[in-house]
C-alpha positions as CSV (number, residue, x, y, z in Angstrom):
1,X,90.5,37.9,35.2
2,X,89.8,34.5,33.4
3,X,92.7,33.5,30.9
4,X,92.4,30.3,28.7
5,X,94.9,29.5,25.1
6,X,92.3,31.4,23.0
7,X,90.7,34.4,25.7
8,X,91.5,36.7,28.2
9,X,88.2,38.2,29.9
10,X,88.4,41.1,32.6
11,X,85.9,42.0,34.9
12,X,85.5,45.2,36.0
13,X,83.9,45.1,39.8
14,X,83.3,48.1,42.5
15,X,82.4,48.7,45.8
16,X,80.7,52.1,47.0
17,X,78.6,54.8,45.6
18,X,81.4,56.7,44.4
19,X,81.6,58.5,41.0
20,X,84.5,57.9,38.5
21,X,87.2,60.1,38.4
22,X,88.7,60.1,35.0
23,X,86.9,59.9,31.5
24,X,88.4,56.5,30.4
25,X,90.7,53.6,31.2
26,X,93.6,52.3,29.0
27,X,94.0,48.7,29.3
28,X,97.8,47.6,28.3
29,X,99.1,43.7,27.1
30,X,102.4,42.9,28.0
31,X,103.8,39.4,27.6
32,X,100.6,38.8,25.1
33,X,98.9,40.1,21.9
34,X,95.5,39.9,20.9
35,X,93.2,40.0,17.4
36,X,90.4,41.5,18.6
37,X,88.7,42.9,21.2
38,X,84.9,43.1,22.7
39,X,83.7,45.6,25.3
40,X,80.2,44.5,26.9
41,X,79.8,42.1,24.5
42,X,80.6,44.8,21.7
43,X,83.7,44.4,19.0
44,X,85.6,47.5,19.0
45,X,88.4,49.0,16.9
46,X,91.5,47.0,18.7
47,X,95.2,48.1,17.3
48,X,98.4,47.4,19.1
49,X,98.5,46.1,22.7
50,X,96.4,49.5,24.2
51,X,92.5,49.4,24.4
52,X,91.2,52.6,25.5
53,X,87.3,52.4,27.0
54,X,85.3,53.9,28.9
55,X,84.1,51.8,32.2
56,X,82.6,48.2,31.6
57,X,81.6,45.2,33.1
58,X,83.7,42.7,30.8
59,X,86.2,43.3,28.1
60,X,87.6,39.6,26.2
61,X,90.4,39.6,24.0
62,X,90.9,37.1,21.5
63,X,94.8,36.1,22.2
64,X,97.3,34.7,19.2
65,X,100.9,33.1,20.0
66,X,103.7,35.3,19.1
67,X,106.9,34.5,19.4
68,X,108.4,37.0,21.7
C-alpha cells in the first residue's frame, strides 16, 4: 500500500498455487474518501467508500480532503 496527499495504490500479492475462494473482494475507506477509482489500470464505477472487484494486481484511488 503506497499513500501520497492525492493517491492511495494497493497491491494485491500471493504466494502458492491455490485457487480463490470467493467471487469478489470488497475494499472499504475509513478515515478517507476518494473520487475515483482504477482497477488494473481501468476506471470503474466508484460510489461511496465500498469498491467491489474481482482479484487484481493494483487498484489507485484518487483521495479528496473531507472534513471529518
Amino acid at each position: 500500500m503506497i499513500q501520497n496527499s492525492d493517491n492511495l495504490e494497493l497491491t494485491w500479492e500471493e504466494q502458492g498455487n491455490y485457487a480463490f475462494p470467493y467471487e469478489g473482494v470488497q475494499l472499504h475507506l475509513h478515515g478517507m474518501a476518494a473520487e475515483q477509482a482504477w482497477v488494473d489500470g481501468t476506471e470503474v464505477n466508484y460510489q461511496g467508500k465500498v469498491l467491489e472487484c474481482n482479484r487484481f494486481q493494483q487498484v489507485r484511488f484518487r483521495l479528496f480532503e473531507t472534513n471529518q
